[in-house]
C-alpha positions in Angstrom: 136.3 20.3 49.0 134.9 17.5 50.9 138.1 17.0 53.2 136.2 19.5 55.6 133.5 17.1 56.5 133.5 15.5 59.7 134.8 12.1 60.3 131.7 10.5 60.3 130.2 11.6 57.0 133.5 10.8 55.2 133.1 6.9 55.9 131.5 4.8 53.3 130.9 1.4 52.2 132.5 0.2 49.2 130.1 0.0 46.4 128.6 3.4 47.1 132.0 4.9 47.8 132.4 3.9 44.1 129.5 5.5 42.9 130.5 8.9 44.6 133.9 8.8 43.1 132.4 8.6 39.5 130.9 11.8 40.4 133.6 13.4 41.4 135.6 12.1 38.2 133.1 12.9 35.9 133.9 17.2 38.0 137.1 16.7 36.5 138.6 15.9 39.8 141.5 13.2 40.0 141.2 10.8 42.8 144.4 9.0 44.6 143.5 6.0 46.7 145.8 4.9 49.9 145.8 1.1 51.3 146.4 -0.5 54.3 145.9 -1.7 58.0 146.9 1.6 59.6 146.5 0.0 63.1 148.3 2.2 65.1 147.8 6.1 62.9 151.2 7.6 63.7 153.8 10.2 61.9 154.7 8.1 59.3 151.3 7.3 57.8 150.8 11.6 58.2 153.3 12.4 56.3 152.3 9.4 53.7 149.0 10.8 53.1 150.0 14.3 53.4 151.9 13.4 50.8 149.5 11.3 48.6 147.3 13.9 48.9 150.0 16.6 46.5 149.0 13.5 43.6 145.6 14.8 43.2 142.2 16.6 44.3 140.2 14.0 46.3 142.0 11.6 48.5 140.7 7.9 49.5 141.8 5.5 51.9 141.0 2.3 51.9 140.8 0.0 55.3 141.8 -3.9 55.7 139.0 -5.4 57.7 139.6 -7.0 60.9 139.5 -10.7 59.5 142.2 -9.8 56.6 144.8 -8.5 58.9 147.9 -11.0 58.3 150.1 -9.9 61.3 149.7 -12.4 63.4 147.0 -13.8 65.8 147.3 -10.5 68.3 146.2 -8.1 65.7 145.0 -5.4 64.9 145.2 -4.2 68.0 142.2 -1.7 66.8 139.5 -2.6 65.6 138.3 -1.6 61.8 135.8 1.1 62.7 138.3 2.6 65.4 141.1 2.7 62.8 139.2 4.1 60.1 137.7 6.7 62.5 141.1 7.7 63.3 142.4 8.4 59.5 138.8 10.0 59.0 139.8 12.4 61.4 142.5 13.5 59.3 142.0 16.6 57.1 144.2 15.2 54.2 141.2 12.1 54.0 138.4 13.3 51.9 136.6 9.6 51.9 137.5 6.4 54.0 136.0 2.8 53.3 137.2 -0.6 54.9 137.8 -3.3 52.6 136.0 -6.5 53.0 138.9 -8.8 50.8 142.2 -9.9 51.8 144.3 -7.4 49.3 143.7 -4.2 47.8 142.5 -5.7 44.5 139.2 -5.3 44.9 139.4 -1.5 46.4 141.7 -0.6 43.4 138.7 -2.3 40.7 136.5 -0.4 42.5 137.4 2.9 43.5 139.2 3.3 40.4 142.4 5.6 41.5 143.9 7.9 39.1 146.9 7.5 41.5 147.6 4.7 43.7 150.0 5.7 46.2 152.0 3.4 47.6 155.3 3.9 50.8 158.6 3.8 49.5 159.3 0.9 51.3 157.1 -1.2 48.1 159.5 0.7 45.7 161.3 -2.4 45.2 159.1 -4.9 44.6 161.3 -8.2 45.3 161.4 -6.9 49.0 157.4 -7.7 49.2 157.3 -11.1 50.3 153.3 -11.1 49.5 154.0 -10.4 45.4 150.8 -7.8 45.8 152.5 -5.1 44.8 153.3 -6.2 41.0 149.5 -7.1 40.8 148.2 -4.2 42.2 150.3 -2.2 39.5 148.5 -4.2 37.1 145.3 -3.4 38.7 145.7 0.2 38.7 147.4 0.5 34.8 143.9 -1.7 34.1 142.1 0.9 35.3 144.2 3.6 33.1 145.8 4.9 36.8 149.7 5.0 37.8 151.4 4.2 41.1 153.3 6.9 42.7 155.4 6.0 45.4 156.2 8.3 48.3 159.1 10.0 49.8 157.5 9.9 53.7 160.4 8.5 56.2 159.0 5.0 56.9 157.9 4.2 60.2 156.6 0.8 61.5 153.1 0.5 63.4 154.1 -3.0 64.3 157.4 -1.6 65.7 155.8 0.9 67.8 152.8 -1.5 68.9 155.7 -4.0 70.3 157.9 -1.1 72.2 154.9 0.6 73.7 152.0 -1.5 73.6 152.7 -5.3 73.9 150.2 -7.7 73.5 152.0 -10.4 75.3 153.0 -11.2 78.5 156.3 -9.5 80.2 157.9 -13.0 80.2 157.0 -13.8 76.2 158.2 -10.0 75.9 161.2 -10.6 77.1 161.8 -13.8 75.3 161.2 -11.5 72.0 163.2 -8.5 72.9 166.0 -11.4 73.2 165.4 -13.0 70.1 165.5 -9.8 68.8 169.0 -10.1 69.3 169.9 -13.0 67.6 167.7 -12.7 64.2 165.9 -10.2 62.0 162.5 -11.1 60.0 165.0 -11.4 57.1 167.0 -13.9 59.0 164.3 -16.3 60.0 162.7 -15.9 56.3 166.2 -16.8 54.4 166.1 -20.1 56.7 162.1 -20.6 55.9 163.6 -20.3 51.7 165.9 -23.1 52.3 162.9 -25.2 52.7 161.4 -25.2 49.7 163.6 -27.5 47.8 163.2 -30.3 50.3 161.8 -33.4 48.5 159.3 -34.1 51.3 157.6 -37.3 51.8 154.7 -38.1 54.0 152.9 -41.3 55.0 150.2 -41.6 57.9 146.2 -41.7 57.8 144.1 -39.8 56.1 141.3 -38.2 58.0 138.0 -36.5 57.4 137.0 -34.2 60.1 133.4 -33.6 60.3 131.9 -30.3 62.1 128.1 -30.7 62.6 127.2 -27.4 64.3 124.1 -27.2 66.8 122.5 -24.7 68.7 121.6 -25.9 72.1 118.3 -25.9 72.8 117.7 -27.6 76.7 117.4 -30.9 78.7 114.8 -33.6 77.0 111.8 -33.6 78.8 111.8 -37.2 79.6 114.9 -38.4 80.0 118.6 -36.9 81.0 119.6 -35.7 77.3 120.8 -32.5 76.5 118.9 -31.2 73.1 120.6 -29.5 70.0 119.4 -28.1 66.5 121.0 -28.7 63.8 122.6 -25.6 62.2 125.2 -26.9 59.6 128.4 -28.7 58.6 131.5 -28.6 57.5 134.1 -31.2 56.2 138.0 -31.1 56.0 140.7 -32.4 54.4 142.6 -33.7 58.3 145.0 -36.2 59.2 148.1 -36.9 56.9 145.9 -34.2 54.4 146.2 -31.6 56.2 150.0 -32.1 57.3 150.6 -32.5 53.5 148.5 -29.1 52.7 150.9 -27.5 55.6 154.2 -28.6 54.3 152.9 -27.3 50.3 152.7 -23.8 52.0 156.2 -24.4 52.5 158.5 -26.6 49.8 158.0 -27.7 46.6 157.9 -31.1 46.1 155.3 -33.2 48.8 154.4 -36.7 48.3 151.6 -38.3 50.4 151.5 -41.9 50.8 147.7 -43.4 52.7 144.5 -45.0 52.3 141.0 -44.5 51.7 138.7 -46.8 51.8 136.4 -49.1 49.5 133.5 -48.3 51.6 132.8 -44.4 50.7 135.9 -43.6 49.8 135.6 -39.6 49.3 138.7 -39.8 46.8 137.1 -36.8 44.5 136.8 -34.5 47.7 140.4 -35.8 48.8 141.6 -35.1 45.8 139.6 -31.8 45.1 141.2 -30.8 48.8 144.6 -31.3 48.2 146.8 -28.5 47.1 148.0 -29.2 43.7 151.8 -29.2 44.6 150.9 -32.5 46.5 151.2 -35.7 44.8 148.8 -38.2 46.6 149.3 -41.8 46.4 146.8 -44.0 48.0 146.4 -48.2 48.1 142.3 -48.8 49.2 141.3 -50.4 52.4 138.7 -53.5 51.7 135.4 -53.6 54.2 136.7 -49.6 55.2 135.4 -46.5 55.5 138.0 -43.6 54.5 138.1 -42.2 58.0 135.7 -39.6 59.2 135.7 -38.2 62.7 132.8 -36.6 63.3 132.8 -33.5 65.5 129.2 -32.0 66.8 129.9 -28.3 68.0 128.0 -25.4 69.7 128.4 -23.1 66.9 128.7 -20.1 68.5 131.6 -20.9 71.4 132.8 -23.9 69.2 132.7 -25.8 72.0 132.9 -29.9 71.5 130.2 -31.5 72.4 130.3 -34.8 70.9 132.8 -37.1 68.8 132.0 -40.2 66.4 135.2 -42.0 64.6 133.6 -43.7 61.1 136.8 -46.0 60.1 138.0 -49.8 60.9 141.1 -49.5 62.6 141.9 -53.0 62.3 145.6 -53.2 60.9 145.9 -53.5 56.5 145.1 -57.0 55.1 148.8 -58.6 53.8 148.3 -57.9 50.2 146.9 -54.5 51.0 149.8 -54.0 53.6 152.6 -55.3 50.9 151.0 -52.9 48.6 151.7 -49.9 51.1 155.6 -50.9 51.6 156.1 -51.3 48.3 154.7 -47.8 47.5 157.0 -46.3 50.9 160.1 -47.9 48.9 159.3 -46.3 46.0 158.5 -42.7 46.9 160.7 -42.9 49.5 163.9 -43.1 47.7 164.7 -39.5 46.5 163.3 -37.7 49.6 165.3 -35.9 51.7 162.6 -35.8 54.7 160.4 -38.8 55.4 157.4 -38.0 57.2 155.5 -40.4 59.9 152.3 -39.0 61.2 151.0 -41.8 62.6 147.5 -41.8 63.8 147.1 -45.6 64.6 144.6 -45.8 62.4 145.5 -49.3 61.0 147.8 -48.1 58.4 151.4 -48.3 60.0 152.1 -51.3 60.7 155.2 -53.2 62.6 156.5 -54.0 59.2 156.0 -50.8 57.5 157.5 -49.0 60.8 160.7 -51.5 60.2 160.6 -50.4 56.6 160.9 -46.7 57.7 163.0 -46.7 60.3 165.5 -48.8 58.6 165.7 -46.8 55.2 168.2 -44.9 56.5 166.1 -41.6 55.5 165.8 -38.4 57.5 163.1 -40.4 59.7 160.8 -37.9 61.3 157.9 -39.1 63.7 154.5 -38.5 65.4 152.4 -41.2 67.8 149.3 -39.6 68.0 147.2 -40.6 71.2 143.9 -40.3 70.7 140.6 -42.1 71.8 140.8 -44.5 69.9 144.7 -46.0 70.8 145.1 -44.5 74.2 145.6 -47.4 75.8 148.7 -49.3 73.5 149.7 -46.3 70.8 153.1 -44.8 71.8 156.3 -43.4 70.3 158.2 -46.4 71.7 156.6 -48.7 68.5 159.5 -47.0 66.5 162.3 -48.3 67.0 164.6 -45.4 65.0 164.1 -42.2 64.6 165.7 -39.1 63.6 163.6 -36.1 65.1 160.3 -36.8 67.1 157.6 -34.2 67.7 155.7 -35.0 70.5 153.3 -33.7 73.0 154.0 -33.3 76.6 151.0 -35.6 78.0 151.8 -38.3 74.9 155.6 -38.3 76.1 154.7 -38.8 79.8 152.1 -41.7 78.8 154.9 -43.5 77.3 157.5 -43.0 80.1 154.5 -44.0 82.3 155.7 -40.9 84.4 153.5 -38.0 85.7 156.1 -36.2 87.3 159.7 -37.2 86.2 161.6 -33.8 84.6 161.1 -33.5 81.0 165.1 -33.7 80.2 165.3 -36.7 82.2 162.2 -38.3 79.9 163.6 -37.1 76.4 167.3 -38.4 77.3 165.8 -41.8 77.7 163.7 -41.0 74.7 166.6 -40.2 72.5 168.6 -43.3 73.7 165.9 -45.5 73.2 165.7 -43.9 69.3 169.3 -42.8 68.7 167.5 -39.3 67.9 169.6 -36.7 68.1 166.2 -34.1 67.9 163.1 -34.1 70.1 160.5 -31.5 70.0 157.7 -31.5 72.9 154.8 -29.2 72.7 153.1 -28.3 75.8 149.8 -26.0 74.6 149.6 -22.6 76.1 153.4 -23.1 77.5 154.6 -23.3 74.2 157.5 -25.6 73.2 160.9 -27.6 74.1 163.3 -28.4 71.6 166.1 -30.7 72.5 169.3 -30.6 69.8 172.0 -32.5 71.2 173.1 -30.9 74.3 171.1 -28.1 73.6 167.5 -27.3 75.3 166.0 -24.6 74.0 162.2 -23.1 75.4 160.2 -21.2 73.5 156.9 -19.6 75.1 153.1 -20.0 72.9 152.5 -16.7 70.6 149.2 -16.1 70.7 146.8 -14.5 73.3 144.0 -15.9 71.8 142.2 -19.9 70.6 139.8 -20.4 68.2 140.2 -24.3 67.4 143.2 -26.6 68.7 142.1 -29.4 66.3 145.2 -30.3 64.1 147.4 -27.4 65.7 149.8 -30.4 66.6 149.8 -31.4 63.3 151.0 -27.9 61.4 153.5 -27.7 64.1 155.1 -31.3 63.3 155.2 -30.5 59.3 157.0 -27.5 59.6 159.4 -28.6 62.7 160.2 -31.5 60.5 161.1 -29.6 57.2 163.5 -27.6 59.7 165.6 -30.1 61.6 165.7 -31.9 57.7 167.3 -28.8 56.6 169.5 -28.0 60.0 167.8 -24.5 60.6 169.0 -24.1 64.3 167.2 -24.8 67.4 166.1 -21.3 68.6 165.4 -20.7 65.3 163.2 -23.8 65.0 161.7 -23.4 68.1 160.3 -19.9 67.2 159.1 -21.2 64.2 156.8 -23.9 65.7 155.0 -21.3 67.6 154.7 -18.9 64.9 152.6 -21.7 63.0 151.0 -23.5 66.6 149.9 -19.3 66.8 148.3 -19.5 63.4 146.8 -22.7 63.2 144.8 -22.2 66.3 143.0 -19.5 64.5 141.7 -21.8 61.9 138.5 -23.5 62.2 138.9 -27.5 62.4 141.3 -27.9 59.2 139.2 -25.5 57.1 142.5 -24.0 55.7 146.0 -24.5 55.8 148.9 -22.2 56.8 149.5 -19.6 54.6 153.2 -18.7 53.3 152.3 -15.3 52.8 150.4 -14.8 57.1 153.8 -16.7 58.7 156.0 -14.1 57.0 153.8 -11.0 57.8 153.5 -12.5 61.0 157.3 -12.8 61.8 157.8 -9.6 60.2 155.2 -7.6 62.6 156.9 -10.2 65.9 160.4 -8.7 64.7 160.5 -5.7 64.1 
């Protein structure tokens, strides 16, 4: 049999992998096809296939690529080739293939198994919080197959990768091993479920973000100006969009109040952007642009080289702006979380901010400071609020203090606001939240940064579907890193967090 090959020769890619199982099918042979990550090969994937390979003649395992690892920003912590080299090795493997797509799907239409063989830990298929398993059994009856599930004790690669070889830091380690302590993955995932009934509205600016990659190509010859060809580009859904797209991942019901403009509006790729739980409502700006912000970036290190805002940030016209308050009081009155990502963008106005902030709604707020409202955009234009998520540098520009202790700043904060809730995010350092007399630090989860753009803005929709729903501190504190860690491996706002990668990702943290 071919399980006596060498490593090497039993590695193939997916298409002609398929082609030499028809062969083997059509010698009467029955094939049984493993999936998974198999980052770290230990005794409980042995005995797995060891035990998958009793179901039939020839067995196949099948690989998730690199990109389509959901655990979290700090894995795999082997690469594809090294992890398929390793169950190659086995001499239970007859044939190993990495899979280029994000489930098995595709490897089970492919390979064709005449037994899919799954752990025993999928045996009950209301514990998988991805819903794969039911439509992988689909896959495989499709294919005239049946799934077998085995008896192996089950052991955790993500368990063993966190006792033995941590990705983190010793002091983010430690802060784990306690957490550890206080909550389970099933804990933290029971509080994430009470979220999605929250009627969720949010109002703030919509923003295109533009990504014009270049290639650099040297100084002008003539005069002082660095060079660049133009490779390609990109456009996302940002702003009040994307915060909207983040919160869909997460309750059911999410209204977004904004507006585009009359000047190229882009409604159809708003619209076509939006996820379809969202229910946009927009007034249109006269003599506006809908806003772009256009990004020119060295494609290879995504560095920013260059930024262009397309809008007219001059505050709504009155009938425009009456329009706008009348839609906040109307979508505004069943929610149980009111959103305020305010960009200063012209949209929020003194009056529509008194509107908000006396509505008596769970009010929660962000004052972004950007380039174009550095100098007079600040938290302090609200007068109420119920939670505020803010960053460090944006705090400290309002307080006018560089140095001054961050308690000291969010007491005064919280006076000023009567909010009982502040959250601060400080980049690589993670977060503070403040809960009454509470102060709880939690420290960044991820080792590594593709793209900050909009990481602020994931991290204030889910923080503010939390405090809404009273999930404690700690627990809310974790949270916001768990998505700051995922957001920051998304290009610009090409895609929004995922359900499905935050709870693989606080499974793999947990356990």
């Amino acid at each position: 049999m071919t399980g006596s090959n060498s490593g090497a020769r039993k590695i193939h890619e997916m298409q002609a992998l398929g082609r030499i199982l028809a062969s083997e099918r059509e010698a009467g042979r029955t094939i049984v096809l493993c999936h998974g990550v198999f980052d770290l090969l230990h005794i409980g994937h042995i005995r797995h296939l060891a035990e998958a390979r009793t179901q039939g003649d020839v067995l196949v395992v099948s690989i998730t690529e690199d990109a389509h690892v959901n655990k979290g920003p700090h894995r795999p912590a082997f690469t594809e080739s090294l992890r398929a080299e390793a169950i190659a090795a086995l001499a239970t493997v007859d044939y190993v293939t990495v899979s280029k797509f994000p489930t098995a799907l595709e490897a089970i239409r492919t390979l064709k198994p005449s037994v899919y063989v799954k752990g025993p830990d999928y045996r009950n298929a209301a514990d998988d919080v991805t819903g794969g398993i039911l439509r992988e059994e689909e896959a495989v009856a499709a294919g005239g197959g049946r799934v077998y599930y085995s008896e192996a004790e089950t052991f955790s690669s993500s368990h063993l990768l966190n006792q033995y070889l941590p990705t983190f830091s010793p002091d983010v380690e430690a802060y784990l091993a306690d957490f550890r302590k206080r909550y389970d993955a099933a804990a933290i995932v029971a509080h994430l479920d009470r979220l999605q009934s929250l009627r969720v509205v949010i109002a703030g600016e919509a923003i295109l973000d533009e990504y014009i990659y270049v290639d650099q190509m040297g100084k002008s010859s003539k005069d002082p100006v660095l060079a660049m060809r133009y490779d390609s580009r990109e456009l996302f859904a940002g702003g009040s969009l994307a915060i909207a797209n983040h919160l869909a991942a997460f309750c059911e019901s999410v209204e977004l109040v904004t507006y585009l403009g009359t000047d190229d509006p882009q409604e159809s790729f708003v619209r076509a952007h939006l996820k379809p739980s969202i229910r946009p409502n927009f007034i249109y700006k006269a003599k506006s642009p809908t806003i772009v912000k256009r990004r020119y970036v060295e494609k290879t290190l995504l560095s920013k080289l260059f930024e262009v805002y397309v809008f007219n940030d001059d505050l709504l016209a009155p009938d425009e702006e009456r329009q706008f308050c009348d839609l906040l009081e109307a979508r505004t009155g069943a929610a149980d979380c009111v959103i305020s990502a305010d960009f200063g963008h012209g949209l929020l106005s003194p009056k529509a901010i008194a509107l908000l902030a006396g509505s008596g709604k769970f009010l929660a707020v962000n004052t972004q400071v950007n380039a174009a409202n550095i100098r007079f955009h600040a938290i302090s234009k609200y007068p109420r609020a119920d939670f505020v998520c803010i960053n460090e540098s944006e705090l400290r520009l309002d307080a006018r203090s560089r140095e001054e202790p961050l308690d000291a700043l969010v007491g005064r904060l919280r006076a000023r606001l009567g909010c009982e809730h502040v959250i601060v995010t400080r980049g690589s350092r993670g977060v503070v939240c403040f809960d009454g007399e509470t102060q709880t630090s939690s420290p960044s989860l991820t080792t590594r940064v593709l793209d900050r753009v909009g990481s602020g803005d994931a991290v204030l929709a889910i923080t503010s579907l939390c405090v809404a729903a009273g999930i404690p501190s700690d627990a809310t504190a974790f949270l916001a890193n768990v998505i700051g860690a995922q957001k920051v491996q998304i290009v610009g706002n090409r895609g929004a967090v995922d359900r499905t990668a935050t709870l693989k990702f606080i499974s793999a943290l947990l356990k």
